[in-house]
Backbone bond lengths (Angstrom), bond angles and torsions (degrees), N, CA, C in turn:
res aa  C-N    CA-C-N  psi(-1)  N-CA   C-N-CA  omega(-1)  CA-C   N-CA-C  phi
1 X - - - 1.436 - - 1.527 109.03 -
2 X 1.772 119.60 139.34 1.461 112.33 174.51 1.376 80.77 -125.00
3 X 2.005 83.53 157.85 1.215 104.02 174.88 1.538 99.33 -139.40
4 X 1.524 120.18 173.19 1.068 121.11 158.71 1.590 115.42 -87.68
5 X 1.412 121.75 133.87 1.599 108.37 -166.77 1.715 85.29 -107.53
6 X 1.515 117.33 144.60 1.475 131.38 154.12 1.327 106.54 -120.12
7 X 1.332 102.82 126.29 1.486 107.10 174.87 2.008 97.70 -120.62
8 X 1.111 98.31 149.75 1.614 124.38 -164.02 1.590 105.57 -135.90
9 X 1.510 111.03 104.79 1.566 102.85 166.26 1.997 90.73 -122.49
10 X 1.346 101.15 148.58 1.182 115.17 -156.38 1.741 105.96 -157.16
11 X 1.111 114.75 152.74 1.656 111.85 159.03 1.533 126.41 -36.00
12 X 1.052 138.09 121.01 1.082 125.19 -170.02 1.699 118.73 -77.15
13 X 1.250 134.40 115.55 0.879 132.76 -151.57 1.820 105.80 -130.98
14 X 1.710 105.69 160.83 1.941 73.00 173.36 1.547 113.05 -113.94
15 X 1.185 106.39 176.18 1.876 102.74 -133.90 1.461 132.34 40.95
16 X 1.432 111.60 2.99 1.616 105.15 160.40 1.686 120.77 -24.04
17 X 1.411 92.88 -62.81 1.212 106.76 -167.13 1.442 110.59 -138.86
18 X 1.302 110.90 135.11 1.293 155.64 -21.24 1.731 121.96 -50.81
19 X 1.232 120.34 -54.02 1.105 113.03 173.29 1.017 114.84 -51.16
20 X 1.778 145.34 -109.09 1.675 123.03 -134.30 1.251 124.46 -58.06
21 X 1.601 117.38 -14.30 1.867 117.34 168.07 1.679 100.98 -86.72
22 X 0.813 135.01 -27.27 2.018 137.71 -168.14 1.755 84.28 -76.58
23 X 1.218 122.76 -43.87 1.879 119.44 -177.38 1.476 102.91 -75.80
24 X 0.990 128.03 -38.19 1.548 113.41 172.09 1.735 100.66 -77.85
25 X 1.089 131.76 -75.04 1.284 103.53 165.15 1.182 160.61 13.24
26 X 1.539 117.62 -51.54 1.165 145.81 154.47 1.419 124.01 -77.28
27 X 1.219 99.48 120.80 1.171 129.67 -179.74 1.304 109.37 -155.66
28 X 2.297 103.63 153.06 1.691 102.02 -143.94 1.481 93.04 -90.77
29 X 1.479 114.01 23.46 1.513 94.17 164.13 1.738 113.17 -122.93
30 X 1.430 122.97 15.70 1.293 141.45 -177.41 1.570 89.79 -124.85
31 X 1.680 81.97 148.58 1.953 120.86 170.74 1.341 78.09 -110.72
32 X 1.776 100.85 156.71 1.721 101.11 148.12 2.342 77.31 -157.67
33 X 1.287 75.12 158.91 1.785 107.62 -179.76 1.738 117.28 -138.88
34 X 1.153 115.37 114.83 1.471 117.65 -173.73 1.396 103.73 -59.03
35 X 1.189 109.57 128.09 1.464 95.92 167.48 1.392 121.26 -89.83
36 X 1.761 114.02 163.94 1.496 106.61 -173.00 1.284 131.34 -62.45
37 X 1.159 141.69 7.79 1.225 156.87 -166.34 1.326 124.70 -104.66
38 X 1.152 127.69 46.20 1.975 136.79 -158.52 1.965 102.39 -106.61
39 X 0.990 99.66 128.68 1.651 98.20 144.15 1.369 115.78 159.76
40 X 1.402 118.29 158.25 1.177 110.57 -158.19 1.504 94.33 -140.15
41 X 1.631 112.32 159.91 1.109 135.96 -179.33 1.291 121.20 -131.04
42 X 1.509 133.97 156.26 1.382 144.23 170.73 1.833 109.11 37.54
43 X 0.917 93.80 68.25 1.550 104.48 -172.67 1.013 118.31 74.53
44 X 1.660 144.79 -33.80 1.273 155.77 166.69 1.485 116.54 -41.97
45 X 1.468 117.60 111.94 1.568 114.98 159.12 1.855 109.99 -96.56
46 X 1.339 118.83 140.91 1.126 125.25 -145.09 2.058 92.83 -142.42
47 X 1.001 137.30 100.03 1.319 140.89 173.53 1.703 107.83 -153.51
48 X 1.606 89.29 168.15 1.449 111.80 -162.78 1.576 114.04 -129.18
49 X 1.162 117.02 140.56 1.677 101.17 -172.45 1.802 107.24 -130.28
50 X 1.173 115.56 96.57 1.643 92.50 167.96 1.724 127.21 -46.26
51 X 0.866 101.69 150.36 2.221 110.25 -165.20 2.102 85.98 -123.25
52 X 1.329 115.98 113.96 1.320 96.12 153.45 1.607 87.40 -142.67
53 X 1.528 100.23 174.61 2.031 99.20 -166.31 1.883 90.68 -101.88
54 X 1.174 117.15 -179.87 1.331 139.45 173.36 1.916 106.35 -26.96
55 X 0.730 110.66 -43.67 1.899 123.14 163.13 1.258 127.05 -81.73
56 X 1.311 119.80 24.12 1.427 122.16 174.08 1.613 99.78 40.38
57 X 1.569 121.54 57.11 1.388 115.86 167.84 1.365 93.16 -131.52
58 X 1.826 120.36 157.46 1.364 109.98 149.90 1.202 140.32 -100.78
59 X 1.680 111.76 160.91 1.675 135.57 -145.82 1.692 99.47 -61.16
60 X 1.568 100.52 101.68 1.765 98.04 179.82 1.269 106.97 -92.08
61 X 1.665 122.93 -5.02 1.341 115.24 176.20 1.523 136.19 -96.08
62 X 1.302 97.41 104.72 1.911 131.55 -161.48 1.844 83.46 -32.41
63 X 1.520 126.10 -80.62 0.763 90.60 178.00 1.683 161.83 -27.46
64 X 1.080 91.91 -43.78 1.774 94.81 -161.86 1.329 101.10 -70.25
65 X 1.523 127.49 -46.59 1.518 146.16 151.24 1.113 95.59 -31.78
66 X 1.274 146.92 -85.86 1.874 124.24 -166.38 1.867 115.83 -51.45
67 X 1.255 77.75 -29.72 2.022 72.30 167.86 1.205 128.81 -94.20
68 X 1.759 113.10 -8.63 1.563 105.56 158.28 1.769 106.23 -80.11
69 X 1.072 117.46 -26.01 1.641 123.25 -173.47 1.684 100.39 -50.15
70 X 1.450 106.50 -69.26 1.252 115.33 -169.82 1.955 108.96 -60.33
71 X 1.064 109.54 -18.88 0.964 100.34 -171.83 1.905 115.32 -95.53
72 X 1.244 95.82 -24.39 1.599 114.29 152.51 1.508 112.45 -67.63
73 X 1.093 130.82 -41.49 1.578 116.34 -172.04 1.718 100.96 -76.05
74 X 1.509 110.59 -37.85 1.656 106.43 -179.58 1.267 99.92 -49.88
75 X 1.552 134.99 -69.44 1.214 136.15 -144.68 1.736 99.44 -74.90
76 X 1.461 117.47 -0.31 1.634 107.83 168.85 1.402 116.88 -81.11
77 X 1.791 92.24 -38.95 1.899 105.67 -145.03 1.298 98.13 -53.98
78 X 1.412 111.51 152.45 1.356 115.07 158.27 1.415 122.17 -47.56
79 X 1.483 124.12 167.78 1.091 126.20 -150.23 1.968 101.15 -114.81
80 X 1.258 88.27 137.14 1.848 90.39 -161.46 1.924 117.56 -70.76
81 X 0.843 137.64 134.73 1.160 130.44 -154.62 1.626 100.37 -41.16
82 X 1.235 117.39 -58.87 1.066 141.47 -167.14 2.094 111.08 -51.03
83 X 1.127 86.62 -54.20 1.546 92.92 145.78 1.548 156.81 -58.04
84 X 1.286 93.38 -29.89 1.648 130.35 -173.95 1.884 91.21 -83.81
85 X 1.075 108.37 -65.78 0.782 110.60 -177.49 2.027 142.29 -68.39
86 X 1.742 96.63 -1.23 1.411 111.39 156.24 1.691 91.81 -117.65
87 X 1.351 138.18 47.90 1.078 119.67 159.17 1.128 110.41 68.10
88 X 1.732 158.36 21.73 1.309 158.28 165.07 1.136 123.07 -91.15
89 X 1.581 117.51 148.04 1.635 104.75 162.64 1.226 108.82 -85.90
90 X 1.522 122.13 -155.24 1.208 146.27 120.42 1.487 112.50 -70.47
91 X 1.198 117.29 133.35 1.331 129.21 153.19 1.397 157.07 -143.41
């Protein structure tokens, strides 16, 4: 079986992970499955996600992968003063 593997180390946050990155994730033409291998230390959350599309194959299209990327790094980055400060993320 292939998959596409994403791995995400990030601030450790709660529901970081699995939930609020597994919901961006999803999309109705992607599966994804955590893989067994998670954990995080000293503030660090540290997980991995298999990516395969509707056919249990993995995502060969460069595109769609740069737009889950970017859209995973928003929902990490730290949060902009300006934001932080009405309570917002990035997302």
């Amino acid at each position: 079986m292939q998959r596409t593997i994403v791995e995400i180390q990030a601030r450790d946050e709660i529901g970081l992970l699995p939930h609020r990155l597994a919901k961006i994730i999803y999309d109705p033409g992607l599966r994804h499955h955590l893989c067994p291998h998670r954990h995080g230390s000293r503030g660090i959350a540290i997980d991995s996600f298999y990516i395969e599309n509707a056919n249990h194959e993995p995502i060969q299209d460069t595109a769609r992968l740069n737009a889950l990327r970017e859209r995973l790094l928003a929902a990490i980055a730290p949060a902009t003063p300006e934001k932080a400060e009405s309570g917002e993320r990035k997302a």
